[in-house]
VOFIGU-849244 format. One line per field, with one value per residue (C-alpha): residue in one letter; x, y, z. Coordinates in Angstrom, 1 decimal. Layout:
<pts>
r: c(A:...)
east: c(X:...)
north: c(Y:...)
up: c(Z:...)
</pts>
This chain:
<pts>
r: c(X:X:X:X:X:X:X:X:X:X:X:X:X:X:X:X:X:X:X:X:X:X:X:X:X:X:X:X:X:X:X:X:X:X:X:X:X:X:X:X:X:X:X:X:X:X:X:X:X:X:X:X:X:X:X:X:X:X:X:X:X:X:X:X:X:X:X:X:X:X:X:X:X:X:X:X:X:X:X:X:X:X:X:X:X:X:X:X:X:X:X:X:X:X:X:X:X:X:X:X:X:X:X:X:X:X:X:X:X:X:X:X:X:X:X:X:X:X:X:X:X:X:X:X:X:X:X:X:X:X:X:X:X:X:X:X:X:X:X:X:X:X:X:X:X:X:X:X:X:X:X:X:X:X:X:X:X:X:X:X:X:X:X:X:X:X:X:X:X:X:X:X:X:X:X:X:X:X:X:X:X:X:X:X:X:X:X:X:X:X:X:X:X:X:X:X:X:X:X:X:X:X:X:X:X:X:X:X:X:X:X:X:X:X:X:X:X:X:X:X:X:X:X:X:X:X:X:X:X:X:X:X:X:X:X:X:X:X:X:X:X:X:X:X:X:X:X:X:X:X:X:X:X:X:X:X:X:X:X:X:X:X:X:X:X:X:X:X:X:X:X:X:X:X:X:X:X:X:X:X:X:X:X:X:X:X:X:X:X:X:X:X:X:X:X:X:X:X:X:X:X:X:X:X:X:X:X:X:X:X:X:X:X:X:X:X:X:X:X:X:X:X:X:X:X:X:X:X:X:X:X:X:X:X:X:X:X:X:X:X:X:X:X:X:X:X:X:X:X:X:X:X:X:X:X:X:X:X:X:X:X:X:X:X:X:X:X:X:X:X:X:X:X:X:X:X:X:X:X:X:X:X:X:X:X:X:X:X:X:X:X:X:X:X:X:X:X:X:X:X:X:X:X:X:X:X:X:X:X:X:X:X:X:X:X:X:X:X:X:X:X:X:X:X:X:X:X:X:X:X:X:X:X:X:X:X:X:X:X:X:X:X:X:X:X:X:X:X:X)
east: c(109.8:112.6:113.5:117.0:117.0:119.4:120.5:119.3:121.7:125.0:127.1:130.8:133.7:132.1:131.2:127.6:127.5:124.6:121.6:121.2:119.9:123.3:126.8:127.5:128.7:130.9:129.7:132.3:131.2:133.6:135.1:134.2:131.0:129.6:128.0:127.0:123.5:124.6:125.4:122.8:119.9:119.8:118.5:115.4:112.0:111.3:107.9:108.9:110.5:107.6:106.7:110.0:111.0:108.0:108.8:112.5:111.2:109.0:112.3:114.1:116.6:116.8:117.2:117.4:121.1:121.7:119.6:121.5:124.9:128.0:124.9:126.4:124.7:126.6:125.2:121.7:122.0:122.0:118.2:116.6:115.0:113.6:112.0:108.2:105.2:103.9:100.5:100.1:100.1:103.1:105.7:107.9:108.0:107.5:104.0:105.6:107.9:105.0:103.5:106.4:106.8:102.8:102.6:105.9:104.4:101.3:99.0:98.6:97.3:99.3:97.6:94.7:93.5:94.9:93.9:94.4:92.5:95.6:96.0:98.7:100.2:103.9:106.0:108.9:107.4:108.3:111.6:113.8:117.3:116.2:117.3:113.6:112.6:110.7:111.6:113.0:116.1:113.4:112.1:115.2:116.7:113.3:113.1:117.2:116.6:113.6:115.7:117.9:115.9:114.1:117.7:119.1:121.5:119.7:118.7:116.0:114.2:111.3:109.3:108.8:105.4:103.9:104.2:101.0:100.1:98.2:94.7:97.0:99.7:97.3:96.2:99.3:98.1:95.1:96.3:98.4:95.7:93.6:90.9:91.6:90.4:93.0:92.1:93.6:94.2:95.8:98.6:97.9:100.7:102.6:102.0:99.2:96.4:93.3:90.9:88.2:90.1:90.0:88.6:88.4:89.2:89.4:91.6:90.3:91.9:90.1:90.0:93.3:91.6:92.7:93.6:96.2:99.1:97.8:97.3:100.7:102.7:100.4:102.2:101.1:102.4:105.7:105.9:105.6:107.8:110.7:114.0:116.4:119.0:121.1:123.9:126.8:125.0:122.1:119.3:117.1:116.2:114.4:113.6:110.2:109.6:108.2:110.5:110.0:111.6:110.8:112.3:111.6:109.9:108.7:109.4:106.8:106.3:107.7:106.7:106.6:104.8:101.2:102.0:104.5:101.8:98.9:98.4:96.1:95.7:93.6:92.8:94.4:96.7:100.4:101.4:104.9:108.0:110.2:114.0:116.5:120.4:123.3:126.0:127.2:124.0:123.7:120.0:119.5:116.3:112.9:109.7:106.3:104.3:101.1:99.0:99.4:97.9:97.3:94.8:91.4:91.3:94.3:93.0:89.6:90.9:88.4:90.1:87.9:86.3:88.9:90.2:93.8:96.1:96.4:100.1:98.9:97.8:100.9:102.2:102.1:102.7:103.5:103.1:104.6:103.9:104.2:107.1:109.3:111.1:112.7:114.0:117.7:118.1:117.6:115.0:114.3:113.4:109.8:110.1:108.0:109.7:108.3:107.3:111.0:113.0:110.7:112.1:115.8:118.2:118.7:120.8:118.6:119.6:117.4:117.8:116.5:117.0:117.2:117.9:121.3:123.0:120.8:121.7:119.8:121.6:120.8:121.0:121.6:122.1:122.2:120.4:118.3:114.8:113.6:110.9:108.3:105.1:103.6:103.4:102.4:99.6:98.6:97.8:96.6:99.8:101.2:101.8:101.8:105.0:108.3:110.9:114.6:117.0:118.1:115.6:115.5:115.6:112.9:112.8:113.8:109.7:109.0:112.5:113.0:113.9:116.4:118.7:122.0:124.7:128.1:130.1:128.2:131.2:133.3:130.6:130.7:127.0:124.7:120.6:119.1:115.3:112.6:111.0:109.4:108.8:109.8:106.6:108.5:109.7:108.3:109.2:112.7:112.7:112.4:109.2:108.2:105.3:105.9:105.6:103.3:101.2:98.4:100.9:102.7:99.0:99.0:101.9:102.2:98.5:97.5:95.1:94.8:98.1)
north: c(103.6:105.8:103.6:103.2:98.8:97.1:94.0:92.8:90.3:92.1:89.5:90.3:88.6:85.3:86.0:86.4:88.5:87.4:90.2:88.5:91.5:91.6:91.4:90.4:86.7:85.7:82.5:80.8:77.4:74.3:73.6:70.2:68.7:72.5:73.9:77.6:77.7:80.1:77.4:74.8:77.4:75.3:72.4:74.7:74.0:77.5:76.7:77.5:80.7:83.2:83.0:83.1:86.2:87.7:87.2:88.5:92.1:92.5:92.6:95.0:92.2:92.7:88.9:85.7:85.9:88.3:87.0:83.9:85.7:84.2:81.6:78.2:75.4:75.4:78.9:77.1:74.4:75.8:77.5:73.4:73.6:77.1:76.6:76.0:75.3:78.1:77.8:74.5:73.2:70.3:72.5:75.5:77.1:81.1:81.1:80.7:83.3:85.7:85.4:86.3:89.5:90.6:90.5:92.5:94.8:94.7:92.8:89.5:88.1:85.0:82.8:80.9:77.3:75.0:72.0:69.7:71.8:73.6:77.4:78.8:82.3:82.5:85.2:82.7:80.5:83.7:84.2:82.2:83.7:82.7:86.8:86.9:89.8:89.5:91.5:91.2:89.2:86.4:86.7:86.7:83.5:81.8:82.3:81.4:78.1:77.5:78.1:75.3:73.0:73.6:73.0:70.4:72.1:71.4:67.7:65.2:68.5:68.1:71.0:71.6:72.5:75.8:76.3:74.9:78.5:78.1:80.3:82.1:83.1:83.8:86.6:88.7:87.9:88.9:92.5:92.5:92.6:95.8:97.6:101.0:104.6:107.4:111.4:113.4:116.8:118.4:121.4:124.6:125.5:128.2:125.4:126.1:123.8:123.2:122.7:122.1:119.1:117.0:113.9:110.4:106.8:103.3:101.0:97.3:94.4:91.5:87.9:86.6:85.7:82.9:85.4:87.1:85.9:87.7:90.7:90.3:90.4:94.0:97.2:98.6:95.9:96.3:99.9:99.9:97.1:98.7:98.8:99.9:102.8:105.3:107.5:108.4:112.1:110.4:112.1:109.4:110.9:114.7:117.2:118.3:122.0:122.6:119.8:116.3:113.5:111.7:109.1:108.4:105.4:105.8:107.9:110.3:109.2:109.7:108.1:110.0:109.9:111.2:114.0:115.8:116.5:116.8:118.4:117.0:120.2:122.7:119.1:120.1:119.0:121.2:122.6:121.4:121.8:118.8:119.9:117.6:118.5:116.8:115.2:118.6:119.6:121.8:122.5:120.2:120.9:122.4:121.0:121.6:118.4:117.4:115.6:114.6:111.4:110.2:107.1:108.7:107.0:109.2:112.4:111.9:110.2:110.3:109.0:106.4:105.7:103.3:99.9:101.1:104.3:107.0:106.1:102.9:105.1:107.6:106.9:109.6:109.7:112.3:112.8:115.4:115.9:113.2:115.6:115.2:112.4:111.9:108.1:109.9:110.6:107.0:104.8:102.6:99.2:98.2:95.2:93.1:91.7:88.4:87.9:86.2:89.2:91.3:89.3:89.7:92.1:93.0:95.8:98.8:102.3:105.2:108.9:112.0:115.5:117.1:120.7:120.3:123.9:125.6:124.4:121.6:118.5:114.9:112.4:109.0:106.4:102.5:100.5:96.9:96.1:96.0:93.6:94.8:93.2:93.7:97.9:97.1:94.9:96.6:99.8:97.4:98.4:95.1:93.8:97.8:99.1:98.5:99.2:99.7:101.1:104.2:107.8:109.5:113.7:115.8:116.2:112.8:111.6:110.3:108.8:105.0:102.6:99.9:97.2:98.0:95.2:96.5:97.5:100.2:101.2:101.8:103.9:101.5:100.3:101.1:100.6:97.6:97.3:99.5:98.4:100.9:104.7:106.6:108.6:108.7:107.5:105.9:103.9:104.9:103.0:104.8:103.5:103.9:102.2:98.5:98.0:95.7:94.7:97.3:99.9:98.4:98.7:102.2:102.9:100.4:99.8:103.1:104.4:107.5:109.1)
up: c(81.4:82.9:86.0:86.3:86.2:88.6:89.0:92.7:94.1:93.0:90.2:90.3:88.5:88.6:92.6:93.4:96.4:98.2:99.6:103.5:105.1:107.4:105.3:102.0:101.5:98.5:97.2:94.9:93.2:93.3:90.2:89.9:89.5:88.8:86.0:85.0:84.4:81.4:79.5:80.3:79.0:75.7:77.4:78.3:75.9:73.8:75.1:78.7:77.8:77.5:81.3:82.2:80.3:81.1:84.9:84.7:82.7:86.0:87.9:85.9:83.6:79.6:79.0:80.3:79.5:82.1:84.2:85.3:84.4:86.9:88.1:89.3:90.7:93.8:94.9:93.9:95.9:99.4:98.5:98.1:101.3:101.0:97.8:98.9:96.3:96.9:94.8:96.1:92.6:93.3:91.6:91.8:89.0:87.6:89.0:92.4:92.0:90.6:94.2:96.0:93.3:93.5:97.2:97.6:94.8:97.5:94.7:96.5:99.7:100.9:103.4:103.5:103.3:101.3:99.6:102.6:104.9:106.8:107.4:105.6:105.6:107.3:105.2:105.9:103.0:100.9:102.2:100.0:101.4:105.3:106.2:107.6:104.8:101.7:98.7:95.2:96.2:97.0:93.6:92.0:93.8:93.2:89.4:89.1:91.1:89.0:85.6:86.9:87.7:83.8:82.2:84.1:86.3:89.4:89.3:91.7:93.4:95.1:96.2:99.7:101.5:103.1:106.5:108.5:111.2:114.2:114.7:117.4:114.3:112.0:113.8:112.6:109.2:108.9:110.0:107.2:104.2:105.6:103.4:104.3:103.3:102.2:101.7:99.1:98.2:95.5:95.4:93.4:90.9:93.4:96.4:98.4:99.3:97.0:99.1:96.5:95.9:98.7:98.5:99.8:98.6:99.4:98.5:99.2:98.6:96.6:96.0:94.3:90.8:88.2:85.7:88.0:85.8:83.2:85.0:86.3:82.9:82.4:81.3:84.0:86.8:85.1:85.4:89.3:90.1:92.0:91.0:93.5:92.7:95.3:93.8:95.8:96.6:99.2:97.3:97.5:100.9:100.7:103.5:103.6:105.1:108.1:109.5:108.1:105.8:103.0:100.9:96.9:96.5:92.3:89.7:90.9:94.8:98.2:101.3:104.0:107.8:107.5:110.4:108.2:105.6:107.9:110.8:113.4:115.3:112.6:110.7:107.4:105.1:105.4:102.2:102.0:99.6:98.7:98.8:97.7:98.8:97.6:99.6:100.6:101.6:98.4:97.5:94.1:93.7:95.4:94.5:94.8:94.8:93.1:95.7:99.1:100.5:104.6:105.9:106.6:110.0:110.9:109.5:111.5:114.1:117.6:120.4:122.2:119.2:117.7:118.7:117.5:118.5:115.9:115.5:113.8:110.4:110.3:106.9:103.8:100.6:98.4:94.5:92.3:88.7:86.1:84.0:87.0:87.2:90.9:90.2:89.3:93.0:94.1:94.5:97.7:97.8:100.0:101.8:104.4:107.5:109.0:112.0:113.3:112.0:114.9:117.6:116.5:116.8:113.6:112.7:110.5:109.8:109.7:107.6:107.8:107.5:111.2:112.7:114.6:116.6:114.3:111.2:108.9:108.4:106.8:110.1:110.4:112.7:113.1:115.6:116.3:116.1:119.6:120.2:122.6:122.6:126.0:125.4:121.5:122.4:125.1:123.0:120.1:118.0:117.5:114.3:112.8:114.7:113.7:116.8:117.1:120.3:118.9:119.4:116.4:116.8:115.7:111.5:111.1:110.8:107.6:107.1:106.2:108.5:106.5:106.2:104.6:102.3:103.3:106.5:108.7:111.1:107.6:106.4:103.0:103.8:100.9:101.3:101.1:101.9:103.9:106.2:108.1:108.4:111.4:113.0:116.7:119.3:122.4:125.8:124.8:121.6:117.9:116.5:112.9:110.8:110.0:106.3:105.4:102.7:103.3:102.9:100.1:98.6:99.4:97.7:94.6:93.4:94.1:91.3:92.8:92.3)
</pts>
């Protein structure tokens, strides 16, 4: 596999700078009474090992060595109280951390009833750093903890319980795990539409089985888990002609908002290009892509006909051929927020590509989720919109809405995780498609690209 592998949570000089979805935090251990967990691995059964490792090469690490490299107990200790049993099997171990991985890899559907009879489902139970986002740092921190606590270096743990949810509550989480319906076309080689090809497919999602372990440690499973990767240059974001954005999500996919690549108007797909520019805004690289992908619902959309505004299935996603490898422009990280991360203001970015006096230009700007639930609900939006107080200018659909590690008004701020796509704006608000696990489906279990 040609992914570029990254380390998540950034180790440096002993340091561990800490992913929170805000600024980065230097954790430095006390010298006394602390141990690396480096040097405690020996203490670790050969038999518990396999799972572990197995685990680990999901997320992108060579070894277990590198794995817990600059670890110290002290960083460990502050995530006690987040680690929950999440399988409800009276430990925390790298079963747990599987489920955290699969659903972010949109392979697993959290919630339910557990064994005492309780609804369960809040995304905070996956959200091991408290920044109100799931995605690979939570894995990461789970499967260190859990390393510890297997070698001694984190001593009298006891797991903690999942969240009890209301029947009012659960209703967000049941929208999340959506069986949905996506057409397709393919591109002919000098990038017009094959109409012949069009087709349609579901993508449903099934009952979490007792072999999904297994399945998990699968070839295949590894090769989609996302590593991400974003050189100096910004190409991880292309322009899509006839005014639109996308952003690279896999070595051979780009998400994108389903009204660049379809138009609603003469009901057909729009045979784009993918252009990738440089820092400079030198064209890299034009492309024509393989397929191009957009929820059926929204292609054959009939107003009055459905309980939910088009706006709610304007997400894309573009292929292009398997010899092209587009992970050496950068490679974004797919997130899900929870529920209390929509009624903060935290600070996201957005960037696109965007005509400005004439002249095309990559765009971006930084605002705050907005939360407005009396217009979402009202228009039967809410929990699929994603809002934040800045208006983004026309070409800039189809860009990612994200968090960033680093200082914003420096301009040192480097991508963190997705989690949205813009499609608009309304009320005065940007609005862009809240990623959630039915689009993480979409665009990491896909079979059809």
């Amino acid at each position: 596999m040609k992914m570029i592998k990254k380390l998540f949570a950034f180790i440096i000089c002993g340091g561990l700078l800490i992913n929170c979805g805000r600024m980065p935090i230097y954790v430095n251990a006390q010298e006394n009474n602390d141990l690396y967990l480096s040097e405690a691995l020996d203490q670790i059964d050969e038999s518990m090992l396999e799972p572990i490792e197995a685990t680990i090469e999901c997320m992108g690490f060579h070894s277990i060595n590198e794995f817990v490299s600059g670890i110290r107990s002290s960083y460990l200790e502050q995530y006690r109280t987040q680690m929950v049993d999440l399988n409800d099997d009276g430990s925390c171990d790298s079963a747990d951390a599987q489920i955290i991985l699969q659903f972010i890899l949109g392979n697993y559907q959290y919630g339910g009833i557990d064994l005492h009879g309780h609804l369960f489902g809040d995304l905070n139970d996956l959200d091991i750093d408290s920044n109100y986002i799931v995605d690979n740092t939570d894995v990461v921190i789970y499967m260190q903890f859990y390393v510890a606590t297997l070698a001694g270096v984190i001593q009298n743990f006891t797991p903690i319980h999942h969240a009890q949810v209301s029947a009012s509550e659960n209703y967000e989480r049941q929208n999340f795990y959506l069986d949905r319906t996506y057409k397709k076309c393919d591109l002919t080689s000098t990038g017009t539409i094959d109409t012949s090809s069009i087709t349609t497919y579901a993508l449903p999602w099934t009952v979490n089985s007792a072999s999904l372990f297994e399945e998990m440690q699968s070839n295949t499973m590894r090769d989609r888990t996302l590593n991400p990767v974003f050189p100096s240059s910004c190409t991880s974001v292309v322009q899509l002609t006839g005014s639109g954005s996308g952003f690279i999500v896999g070595e051979h996919t780009i998400a994108t908002a389903a009204h660049c690549i379809y138009n609603t108007v003469t009901e057909s797909f729009v045979p784009v290009k993918i252009r990738i520019y440089d820092e400079n805004m030198n064209l890299e690289e034009e492309i024509i892509p393989k397929s191009l992908h957009v929820p059926y619902e929204y292609s054959n959309y009939v107003a009055g006909n459905s309980t939910a505004p088009r706006s709610n299935y304007d997400y894309g996603l573009i292929t292009v051929d398997d010899t092209i490898d587009l992970s050496d422009y950068g490679v974004f990280q797919l997130g899900a927020a929870a529920h209390d991360l929509m009624i903060t203001s935290c600070p996201v970015s957005d960037c696109g590509f965007a005509i400005i006096n004439n002249q095309l230009n990559r765009y971006q700007t930084q605002g705050n989720i907005v939360y407005w639930p009396s217009q979402m609900i009202d228009y039967n939006e809410y929990p699929f919109t994603i809002a934040f107080d800045v208006t983004p200018i026309s070409g800039c659909s189809g860009a990612p809405i994200f968090t960033t590690i680093g200082d914003n008004s420096g301009g040192n701020s480097v991508p963190e995780t997705v989690l949205g796509i813009v499609y608009g704006g309304a009320y005065g608000y940007g609005t862009g498609i809240r990623i959630m696990p039915t689009v993480l489906r979409f665009y990491y279990q896909n079979t059809n690209i």
